[in-house]
SEKE-17559 format. One record per residue (C-alpha): x, y, z; residue number from 1; residue in three letters. Coordinates in Angstrom, 2 decimals, padded with zeros to 5 digits, m for minus. Example, Ala and Ser with C-alpha at 12.3 -4.5 7.8 and 13.67 -1.06 7.14 Angstrom:
residues 2
[sevo [012.30, m004.50, 007.80], 1, "ALA"],
[sevo [013.67, m001.06, 007.14], 2, "SER"],
end
This chain:
residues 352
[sevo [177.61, 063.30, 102.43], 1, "UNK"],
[sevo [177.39, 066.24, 104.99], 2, "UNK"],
[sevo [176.50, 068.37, 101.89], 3, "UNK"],
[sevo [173.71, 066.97, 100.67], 4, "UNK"],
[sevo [172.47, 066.11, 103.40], 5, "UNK"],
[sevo [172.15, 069.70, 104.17], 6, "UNK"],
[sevo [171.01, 070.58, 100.85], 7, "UNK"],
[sevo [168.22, 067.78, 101.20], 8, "UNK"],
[sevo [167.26, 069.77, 104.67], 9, "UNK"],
[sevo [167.64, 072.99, 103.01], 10, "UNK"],
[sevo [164.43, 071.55, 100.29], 11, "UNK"],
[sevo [162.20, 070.03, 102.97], 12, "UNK"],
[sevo [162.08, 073.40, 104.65], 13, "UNK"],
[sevo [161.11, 075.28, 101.99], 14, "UNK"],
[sevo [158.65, 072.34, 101.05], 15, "UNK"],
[sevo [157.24, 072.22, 104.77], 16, "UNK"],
[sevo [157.05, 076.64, 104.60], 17, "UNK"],
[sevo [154.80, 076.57, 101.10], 18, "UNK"],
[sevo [152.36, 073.25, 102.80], 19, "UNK"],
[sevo [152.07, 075.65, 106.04], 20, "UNK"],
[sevo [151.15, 078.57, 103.70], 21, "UNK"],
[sevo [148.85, 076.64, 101.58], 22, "UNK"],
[sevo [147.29, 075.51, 104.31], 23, "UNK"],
[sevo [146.84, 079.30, 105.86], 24, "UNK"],
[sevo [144.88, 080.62, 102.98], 25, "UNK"],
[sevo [142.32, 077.74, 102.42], 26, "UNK"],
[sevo [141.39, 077.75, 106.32], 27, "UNK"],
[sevo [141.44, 081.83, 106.09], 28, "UNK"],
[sevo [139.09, 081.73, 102.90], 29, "UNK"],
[sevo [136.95, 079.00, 104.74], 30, "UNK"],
[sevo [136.52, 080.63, 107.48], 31, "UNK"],
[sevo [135.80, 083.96, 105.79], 32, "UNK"],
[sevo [133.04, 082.68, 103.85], 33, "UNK"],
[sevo [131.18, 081.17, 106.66], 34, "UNK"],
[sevo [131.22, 083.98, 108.59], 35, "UNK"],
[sevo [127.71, 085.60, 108.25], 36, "UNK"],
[sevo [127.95, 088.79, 106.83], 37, "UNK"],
[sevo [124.72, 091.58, 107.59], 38, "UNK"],
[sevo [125.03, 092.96, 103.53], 39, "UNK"],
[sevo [124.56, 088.74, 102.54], 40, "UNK"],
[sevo [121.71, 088.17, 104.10], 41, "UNK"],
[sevo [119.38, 086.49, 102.27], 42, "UNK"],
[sevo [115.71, 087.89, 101.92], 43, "UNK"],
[sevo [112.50, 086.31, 102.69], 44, "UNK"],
[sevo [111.39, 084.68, 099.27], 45, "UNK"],
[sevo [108.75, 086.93, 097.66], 46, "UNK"],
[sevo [105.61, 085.84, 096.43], 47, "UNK"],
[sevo [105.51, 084.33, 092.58], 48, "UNK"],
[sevo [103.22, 087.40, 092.23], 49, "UNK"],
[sevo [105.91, 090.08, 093.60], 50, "UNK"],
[sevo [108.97, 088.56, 091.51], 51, "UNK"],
[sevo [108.27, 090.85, 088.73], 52, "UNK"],
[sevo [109.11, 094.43, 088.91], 53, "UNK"],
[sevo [106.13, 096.53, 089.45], 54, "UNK"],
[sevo [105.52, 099.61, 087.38], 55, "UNK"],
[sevo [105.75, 103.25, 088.49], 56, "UNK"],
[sevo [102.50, 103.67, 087.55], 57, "UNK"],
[sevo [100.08, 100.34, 087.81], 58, "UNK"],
[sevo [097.35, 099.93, 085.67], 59, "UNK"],
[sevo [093.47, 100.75, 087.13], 60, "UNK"],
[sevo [092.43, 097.55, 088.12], 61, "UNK"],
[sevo [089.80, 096.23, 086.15], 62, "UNK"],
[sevo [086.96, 094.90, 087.69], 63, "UNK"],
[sevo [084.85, 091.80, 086.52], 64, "UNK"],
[sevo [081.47, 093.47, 087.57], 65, "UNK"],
[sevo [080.78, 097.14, 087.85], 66, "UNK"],
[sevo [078.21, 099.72, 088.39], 67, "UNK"],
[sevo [078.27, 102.85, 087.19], 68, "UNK"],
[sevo [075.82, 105.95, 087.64], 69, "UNK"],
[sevo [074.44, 109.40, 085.72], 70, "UNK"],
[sevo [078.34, 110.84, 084.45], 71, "UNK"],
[sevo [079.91, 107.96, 085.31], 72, "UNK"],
[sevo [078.22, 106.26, 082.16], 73, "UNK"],
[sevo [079.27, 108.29, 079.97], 74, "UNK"],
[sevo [082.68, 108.01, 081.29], 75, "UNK"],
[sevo [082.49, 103.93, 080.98], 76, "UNK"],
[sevo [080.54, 103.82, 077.13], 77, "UNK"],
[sevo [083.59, 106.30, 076.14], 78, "UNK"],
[sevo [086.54, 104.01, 077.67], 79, "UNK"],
[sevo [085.06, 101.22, 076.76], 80, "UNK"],
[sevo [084.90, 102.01, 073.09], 81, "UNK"],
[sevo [088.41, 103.69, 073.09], 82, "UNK"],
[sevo [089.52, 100.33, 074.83], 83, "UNK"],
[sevo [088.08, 097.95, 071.78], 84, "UNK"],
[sevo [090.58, 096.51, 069.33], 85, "UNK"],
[sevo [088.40, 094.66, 067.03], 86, "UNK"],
[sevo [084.84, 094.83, 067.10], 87, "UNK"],
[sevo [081.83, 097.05, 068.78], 88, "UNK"],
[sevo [078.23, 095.73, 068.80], 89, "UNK"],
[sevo [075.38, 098.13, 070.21], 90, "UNK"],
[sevo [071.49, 098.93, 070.45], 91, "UNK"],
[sevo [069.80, 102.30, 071.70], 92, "UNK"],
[sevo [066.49, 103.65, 070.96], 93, "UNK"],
[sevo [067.39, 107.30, 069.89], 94, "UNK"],
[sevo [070.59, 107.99, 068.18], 95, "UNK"],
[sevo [072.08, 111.64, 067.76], 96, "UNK"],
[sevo [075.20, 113.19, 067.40], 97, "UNK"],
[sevo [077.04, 113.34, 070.72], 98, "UNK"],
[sevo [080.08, 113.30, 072.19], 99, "UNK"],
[sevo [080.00, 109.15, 072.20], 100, "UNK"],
[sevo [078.65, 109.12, 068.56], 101, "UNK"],
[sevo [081.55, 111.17, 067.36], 102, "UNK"],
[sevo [083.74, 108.62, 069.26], 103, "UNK"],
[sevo [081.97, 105.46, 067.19], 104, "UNK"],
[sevo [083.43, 107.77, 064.26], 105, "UNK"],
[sevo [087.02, 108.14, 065.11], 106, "UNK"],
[sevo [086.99, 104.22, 066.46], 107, "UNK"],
[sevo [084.95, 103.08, 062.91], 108, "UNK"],
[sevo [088.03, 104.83, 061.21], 109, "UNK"],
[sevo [091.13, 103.96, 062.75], 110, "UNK"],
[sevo [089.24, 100.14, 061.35], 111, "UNK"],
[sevo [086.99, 099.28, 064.39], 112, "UNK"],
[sevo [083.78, 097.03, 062.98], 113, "UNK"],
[sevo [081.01, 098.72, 064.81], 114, "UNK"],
[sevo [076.95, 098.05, 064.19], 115, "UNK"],
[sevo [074.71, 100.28, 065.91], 116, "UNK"],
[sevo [070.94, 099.65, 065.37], 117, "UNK"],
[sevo [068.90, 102.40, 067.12], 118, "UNK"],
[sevo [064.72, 102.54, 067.36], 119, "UNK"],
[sevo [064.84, 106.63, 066.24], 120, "UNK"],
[sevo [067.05, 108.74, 064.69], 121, "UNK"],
[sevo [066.84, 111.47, 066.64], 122, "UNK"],
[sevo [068.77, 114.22, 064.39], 123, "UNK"],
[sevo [068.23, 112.50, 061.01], 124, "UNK"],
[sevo [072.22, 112.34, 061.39], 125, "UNK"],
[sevo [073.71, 109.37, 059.60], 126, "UNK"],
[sevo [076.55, 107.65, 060.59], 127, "UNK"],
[sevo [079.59, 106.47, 058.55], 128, "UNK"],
[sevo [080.15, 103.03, 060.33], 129, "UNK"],
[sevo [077.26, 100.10, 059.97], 130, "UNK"],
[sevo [074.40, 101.60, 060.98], 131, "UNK"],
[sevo [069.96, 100.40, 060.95], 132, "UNK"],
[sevo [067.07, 101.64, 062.20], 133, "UNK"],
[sevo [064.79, 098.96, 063.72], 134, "UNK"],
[sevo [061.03, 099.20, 063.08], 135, "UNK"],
[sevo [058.19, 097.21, 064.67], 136, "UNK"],
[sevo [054.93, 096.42, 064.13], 137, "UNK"],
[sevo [053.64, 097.11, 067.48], 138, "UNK"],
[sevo [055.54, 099.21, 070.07], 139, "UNK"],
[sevo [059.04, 100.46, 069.63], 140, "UNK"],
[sevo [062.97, 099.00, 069.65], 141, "UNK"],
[sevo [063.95, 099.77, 072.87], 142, "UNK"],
[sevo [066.81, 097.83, 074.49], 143, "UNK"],
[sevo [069.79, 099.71, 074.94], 144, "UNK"],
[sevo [073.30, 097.83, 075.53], 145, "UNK"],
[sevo [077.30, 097.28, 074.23], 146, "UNK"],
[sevo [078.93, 094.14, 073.13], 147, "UNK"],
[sevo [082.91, 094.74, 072.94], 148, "UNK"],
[sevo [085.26, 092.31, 070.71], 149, "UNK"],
[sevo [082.78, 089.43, 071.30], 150, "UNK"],
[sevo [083.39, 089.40, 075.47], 151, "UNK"],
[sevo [082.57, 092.64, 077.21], 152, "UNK"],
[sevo [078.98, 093.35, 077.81], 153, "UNK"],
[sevo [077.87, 096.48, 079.21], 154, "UNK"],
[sevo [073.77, 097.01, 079.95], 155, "UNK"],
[sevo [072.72, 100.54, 080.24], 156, "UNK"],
[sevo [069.39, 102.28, 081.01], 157, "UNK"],
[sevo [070.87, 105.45, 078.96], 158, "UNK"],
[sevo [070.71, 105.59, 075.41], 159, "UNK"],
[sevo [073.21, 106.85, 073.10], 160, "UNK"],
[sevo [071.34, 109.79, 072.63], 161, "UNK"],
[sevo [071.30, 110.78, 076.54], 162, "UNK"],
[sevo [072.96, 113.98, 077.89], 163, "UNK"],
[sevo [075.65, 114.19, 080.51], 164, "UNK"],
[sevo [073.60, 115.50, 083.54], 165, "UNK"],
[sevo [070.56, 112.61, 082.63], 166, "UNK"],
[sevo [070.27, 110.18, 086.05], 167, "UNK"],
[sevo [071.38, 106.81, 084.22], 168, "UNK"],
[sevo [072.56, 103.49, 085.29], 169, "UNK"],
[sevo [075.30, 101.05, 083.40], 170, "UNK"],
[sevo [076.44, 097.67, 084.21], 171, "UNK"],
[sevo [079.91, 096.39, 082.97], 172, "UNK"],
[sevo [080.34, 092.36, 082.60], 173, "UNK"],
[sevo [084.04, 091.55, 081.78], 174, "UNK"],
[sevo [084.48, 088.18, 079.56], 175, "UNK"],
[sevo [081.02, 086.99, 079.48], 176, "UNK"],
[sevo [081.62, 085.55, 076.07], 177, "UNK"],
[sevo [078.06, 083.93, 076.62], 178, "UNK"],
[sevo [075.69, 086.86, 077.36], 179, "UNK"],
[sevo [078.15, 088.66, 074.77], 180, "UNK"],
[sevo [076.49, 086.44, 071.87], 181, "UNK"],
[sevo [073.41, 086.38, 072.91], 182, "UNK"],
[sevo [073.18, 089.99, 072.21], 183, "UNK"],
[sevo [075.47, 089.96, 069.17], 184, "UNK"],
[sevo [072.90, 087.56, 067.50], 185, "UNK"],
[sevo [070.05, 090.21, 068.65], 186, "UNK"],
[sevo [072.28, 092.86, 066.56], 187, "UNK"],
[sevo [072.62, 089.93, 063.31], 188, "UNK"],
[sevo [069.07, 089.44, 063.33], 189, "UNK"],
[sevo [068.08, 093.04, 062.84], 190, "UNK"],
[sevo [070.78, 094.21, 060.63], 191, "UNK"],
[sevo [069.22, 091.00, 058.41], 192, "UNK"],
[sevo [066.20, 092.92, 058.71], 193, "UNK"],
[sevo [064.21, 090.73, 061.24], 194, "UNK"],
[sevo [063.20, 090.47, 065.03], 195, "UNK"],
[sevo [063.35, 086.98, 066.41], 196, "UNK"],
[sevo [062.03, 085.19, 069.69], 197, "UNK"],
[sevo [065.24, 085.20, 071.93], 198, "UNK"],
[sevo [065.17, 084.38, 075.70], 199, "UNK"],
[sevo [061.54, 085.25, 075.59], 200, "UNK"],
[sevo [061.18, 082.60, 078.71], 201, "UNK"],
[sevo [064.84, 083.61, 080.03], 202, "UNK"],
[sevo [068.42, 082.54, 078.95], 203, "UNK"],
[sevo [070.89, 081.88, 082.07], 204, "UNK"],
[sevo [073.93, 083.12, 081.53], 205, "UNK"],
[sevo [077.25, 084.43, 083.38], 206, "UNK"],
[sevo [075.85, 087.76, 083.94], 207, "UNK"],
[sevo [072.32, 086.12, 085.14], 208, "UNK"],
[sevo [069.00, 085.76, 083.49], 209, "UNK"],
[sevo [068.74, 087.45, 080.19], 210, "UNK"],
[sevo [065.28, 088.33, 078.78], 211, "UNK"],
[sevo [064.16, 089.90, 076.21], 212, "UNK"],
[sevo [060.93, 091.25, 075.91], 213, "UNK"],
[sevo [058.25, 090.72, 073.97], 214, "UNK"],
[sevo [058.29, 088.13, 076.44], 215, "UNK"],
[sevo [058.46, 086.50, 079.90], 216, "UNK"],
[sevo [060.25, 089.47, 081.52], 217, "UNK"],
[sevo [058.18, 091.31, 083.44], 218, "UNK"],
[sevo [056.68, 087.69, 084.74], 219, "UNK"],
[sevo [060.46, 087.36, 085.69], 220, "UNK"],
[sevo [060.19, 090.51, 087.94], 221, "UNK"],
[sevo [057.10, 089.57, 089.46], 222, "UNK"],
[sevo [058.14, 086.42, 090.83], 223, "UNK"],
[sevo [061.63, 087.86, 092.05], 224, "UNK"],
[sevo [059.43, 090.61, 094.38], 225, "UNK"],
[sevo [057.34, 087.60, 095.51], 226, "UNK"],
[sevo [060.35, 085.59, 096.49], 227, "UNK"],
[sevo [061.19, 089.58, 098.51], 228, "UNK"],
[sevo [062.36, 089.00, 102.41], 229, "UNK"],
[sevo [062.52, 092.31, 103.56], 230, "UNK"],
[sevo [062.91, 095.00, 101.13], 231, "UNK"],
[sevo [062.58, 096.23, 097.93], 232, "UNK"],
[sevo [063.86, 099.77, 096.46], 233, "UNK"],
[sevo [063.17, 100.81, 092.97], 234, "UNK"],
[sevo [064.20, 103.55, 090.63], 235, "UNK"],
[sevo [062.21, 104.09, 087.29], 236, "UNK"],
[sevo [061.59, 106.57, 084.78], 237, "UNK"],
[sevo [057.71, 105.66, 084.06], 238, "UNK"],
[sevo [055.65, 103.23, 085.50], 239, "UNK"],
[sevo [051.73, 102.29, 084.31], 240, "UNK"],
[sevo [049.32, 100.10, 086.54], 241, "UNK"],
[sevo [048.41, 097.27, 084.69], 242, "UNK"],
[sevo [051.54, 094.76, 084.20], 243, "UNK"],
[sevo [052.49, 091.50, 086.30], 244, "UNK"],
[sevo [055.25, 093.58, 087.50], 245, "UNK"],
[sevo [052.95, 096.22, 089.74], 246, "UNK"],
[sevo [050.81, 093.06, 090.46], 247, "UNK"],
[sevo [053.99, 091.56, 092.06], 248, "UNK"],
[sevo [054.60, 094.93, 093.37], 249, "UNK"],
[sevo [051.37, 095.07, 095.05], 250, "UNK"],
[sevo [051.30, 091.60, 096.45], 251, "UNK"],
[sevo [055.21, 092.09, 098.07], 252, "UNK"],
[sevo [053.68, 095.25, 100.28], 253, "UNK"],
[sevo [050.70, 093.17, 101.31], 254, "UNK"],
[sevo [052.88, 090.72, 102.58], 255, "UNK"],
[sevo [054.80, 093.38, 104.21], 256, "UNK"],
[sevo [057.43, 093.56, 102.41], 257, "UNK"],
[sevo [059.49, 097.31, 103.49], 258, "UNK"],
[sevo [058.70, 098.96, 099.25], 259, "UNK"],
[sevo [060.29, 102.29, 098.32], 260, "UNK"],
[sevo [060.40, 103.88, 094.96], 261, "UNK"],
[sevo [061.47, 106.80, 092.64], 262, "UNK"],
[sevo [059.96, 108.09, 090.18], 263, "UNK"],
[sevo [060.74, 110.09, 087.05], 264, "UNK"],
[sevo [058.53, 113.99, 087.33], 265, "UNK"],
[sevo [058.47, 114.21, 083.69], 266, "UNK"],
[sevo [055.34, 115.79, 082.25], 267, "UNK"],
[sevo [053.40, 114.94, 078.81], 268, "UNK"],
[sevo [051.97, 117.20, 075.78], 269, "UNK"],
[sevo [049.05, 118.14, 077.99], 270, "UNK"],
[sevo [051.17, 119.36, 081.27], 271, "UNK"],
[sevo [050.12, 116.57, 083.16], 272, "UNK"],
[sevo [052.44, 114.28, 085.50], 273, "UNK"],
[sevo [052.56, 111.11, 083.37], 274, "UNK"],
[sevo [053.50, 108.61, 086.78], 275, "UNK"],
[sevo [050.90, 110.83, 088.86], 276, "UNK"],
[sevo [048.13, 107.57, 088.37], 277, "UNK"],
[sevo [051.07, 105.13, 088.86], 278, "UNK"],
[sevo [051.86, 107.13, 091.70], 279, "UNK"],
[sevo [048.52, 107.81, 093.29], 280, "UNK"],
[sevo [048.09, 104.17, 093.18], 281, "UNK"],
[sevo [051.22, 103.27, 094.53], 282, "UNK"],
[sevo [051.03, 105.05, 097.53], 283, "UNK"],
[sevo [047.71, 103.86, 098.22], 284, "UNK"],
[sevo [048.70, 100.56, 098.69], 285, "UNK"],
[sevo [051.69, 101.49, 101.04], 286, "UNK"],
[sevo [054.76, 101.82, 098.72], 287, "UNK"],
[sevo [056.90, 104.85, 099.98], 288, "UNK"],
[sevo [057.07, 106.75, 096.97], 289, "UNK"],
[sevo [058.42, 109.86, 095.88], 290, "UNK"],
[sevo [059.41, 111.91, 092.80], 291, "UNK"],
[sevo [063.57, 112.72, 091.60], 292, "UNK"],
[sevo [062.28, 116.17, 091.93], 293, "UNK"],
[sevo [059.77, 118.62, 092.92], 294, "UNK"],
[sevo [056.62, 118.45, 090.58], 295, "UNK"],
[sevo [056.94, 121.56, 089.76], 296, "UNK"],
[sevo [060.24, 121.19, 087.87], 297, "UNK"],
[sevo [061.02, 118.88, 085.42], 298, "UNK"],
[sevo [064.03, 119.82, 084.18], 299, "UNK"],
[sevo [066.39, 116.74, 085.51], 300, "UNK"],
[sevo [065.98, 113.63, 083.75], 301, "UNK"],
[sevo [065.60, 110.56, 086.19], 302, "UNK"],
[sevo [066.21, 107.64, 083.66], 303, "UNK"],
[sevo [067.01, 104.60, 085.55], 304, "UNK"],
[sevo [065.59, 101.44, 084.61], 305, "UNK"],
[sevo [066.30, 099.48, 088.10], 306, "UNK"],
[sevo [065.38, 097.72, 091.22], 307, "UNK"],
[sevo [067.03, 095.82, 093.71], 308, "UNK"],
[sevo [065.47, 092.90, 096.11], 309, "UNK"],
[sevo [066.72, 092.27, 099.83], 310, "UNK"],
[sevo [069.96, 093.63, 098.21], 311, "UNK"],
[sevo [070.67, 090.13, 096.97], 312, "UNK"],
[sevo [069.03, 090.20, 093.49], 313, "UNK"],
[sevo [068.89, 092.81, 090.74], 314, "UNK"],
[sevo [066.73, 093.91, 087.95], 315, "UNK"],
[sevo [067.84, 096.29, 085.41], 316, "UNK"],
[sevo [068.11, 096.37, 081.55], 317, "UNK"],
[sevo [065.82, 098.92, 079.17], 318, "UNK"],
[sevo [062.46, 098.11, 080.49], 319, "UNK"],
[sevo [060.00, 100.93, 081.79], 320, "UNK"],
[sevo [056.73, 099.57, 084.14], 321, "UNK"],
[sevo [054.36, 099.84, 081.60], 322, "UNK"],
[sevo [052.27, 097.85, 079.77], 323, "UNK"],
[sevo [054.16, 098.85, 076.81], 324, "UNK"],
[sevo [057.75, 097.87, 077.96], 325, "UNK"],
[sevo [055.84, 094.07, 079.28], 326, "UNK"],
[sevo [053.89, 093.62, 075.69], 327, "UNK"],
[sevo [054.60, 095.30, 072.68], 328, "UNK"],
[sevo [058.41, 096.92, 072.82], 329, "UNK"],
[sevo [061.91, 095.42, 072.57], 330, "UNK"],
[sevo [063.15, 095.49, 075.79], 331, "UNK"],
[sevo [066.44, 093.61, 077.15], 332, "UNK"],
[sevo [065.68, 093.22, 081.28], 333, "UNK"],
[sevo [068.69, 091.16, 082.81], 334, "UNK"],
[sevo [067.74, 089.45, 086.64], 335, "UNK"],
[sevo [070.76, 089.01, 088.41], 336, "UNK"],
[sevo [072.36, 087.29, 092.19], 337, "UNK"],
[sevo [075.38, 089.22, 092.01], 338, "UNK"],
[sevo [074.84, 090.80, 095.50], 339, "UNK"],
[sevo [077.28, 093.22, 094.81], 340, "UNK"],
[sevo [075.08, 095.08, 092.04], 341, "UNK"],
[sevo [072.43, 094.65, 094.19], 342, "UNK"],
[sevo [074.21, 096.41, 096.75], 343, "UNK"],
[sevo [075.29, 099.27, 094.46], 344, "UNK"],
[sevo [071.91, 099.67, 093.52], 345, "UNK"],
[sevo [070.61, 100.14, 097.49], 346, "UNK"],
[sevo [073.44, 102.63, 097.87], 347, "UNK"],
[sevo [072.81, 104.74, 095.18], 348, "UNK"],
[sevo [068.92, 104.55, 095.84], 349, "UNK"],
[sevo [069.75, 105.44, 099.45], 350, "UNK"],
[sevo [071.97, 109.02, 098.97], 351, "UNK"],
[sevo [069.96, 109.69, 095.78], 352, "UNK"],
end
């Protein structure tokens, strides 16, 4: 009896030792894991935007609306058409071989659809990619703008013929797949050999109100100057006096509206200033006026195409003053409330 008894002591010990032990290492890990450690600190969450690994180098952002000016639209036709995957649409009045014509080349063979129609062939080039020349009865083809894979629109005073060092404006509408077919049906009609009424009274769209002239345009303009606050600034390669937009013109500095234009310098066959009459006219009704240049020279040239109203509303598109651009050409003229082209507009006017 003594033995086992003993024996049975000896096992309970040994049971009792491993329980203890057990026992040891579960509060030791339990304790060891609610410890706070400074390494397992959690972070803040990040934002859903910052989850994903950013690369070394981002991507330019891409803006929905821009404004570009003289280089700078060169710069934006040439990415622009390098960017396109599918399709390029475009209008100009002269076409020559350039730097951006050569590019329609490379894009039309590495299988980009592009259609070009152009008022003049300025170099009696030929290109190999879908190409027309637009004649009218009265006045010329005029409008000048870029349609990329059925969304991107970009409106330019420059034409594809324009040098480098010309003063031009361009403005880039991202996804605008409304204004974008608008102007693709422009480029349908005349590659089907035919000019058709569009937006002659105005079409709203994304990018604002599109016109195209012959048409209501230049009514457009004159009733956005009457509707002027405070200010308008203008930039223009040629102006003429008799058109509803000098009327509106006139009748915004009578009301006292704060008017200030530039003018183009550029001199006809005969050696004449051809905006001196504008000009003359202009000032004598109390628009502060002046020319890109000195008279004398007329070696820069001052294309814009633009004008901005209380730096809330702006005019641009193809569209000289004249009677010409109002009546008898195709013009594209594009009224818009984006203030912040507008504002680009004053600022460039301003350090010109």
């Amino acid at each position: 009896m003594g033995e086992k008894s003993l024996t049975k002591g000896k096992y309970l010990r040994k049971v009792e030792f491993l329980i203890i032990v057990l026992i040891s290492f579960s509060l030791y890990f339990l304790l060891k894991n609610e410890t706070p450690q400074k390494e397992a600190e959690p972070e803040s969450p990040k934002p859903v935007s910052e989850v994903a690994a950013e690369p070394e180098n981002p991507p330019e952002k891409e803006e929905n609306v821009a404004v570009y000016f003289d280089r700078e639209v060169i710069n934006i036709v040439k990415k622009m058409i390098n960017g396109a995957s599918a399709t390029i649409d475009a209008a100009t009045y002269t076409y020559s071989k350039n730097e951006v014509t050569e590019l329609l080349e490379k894009r039309h063979s590495e299988g980009v659809k592009i259609r070009l129609a152009a008022g003049n062939n300025k170099d009696k080039t030929r290109p190999a990619h879908d190409f027309t020349i637009v004649k009218m009865k009265n006045g010329i083809y005029h409008p000048k703008f870029f349609v990329f894979d059925d969304k991107d629109v970009l409106i330019l005073s420059a034409n594809i013929s324009s040098s480098a060092d010309a003063a031009n404006n361009a403005v880039l509408f991202r996804n605008v797949p409304e204004a974008a077919a608008i102007l693709k049906a422009e480029i349908d009609d005349v590659f089907a050999g035919k000019i058709e009424k569009r937006c002659e009274q105005g079409c709203v769209t994304e990018i604002g109100t599109i016109f195209f002239n012959p048409g209501k345009g230049c009514v457009g303009i004159k009733n956005e100057f009457l509707k002027a606050k405070k200010s308008i600034k203008a930039a223009i390669y040629t102006v003429t006096q008799k058109n509803p937009v000098l009327t509106g013109l006139k009748n915004a500095v009578k009301s006292g509206i704060d008017t200030e234009l530039i003018l183009d310098n550029w001199r006809g066959e005969d050696g004449k200033t051809v905006n001196k009459k504008a000009a003359n006219y202009l000032g004598s009704i109390g628009v502060k006026l002046k020319y890109d240049e000195p008279e004398k020279s007329d070696e820069h040239l001052f294309h814009h195409k633009f004008a901005e109203v209380d730096e809330e509303t702006a005019v641009f598109g193809s569209m000289n003053w004249t009677a010409s651009g109002c009546y008898r050409n195709r013009e594209i003229i594009v009224i818009s409330k984006e203030a912040s082209i507008a504002a680009s507009f004053s600022d460039y006017f301003d350090k010109y």
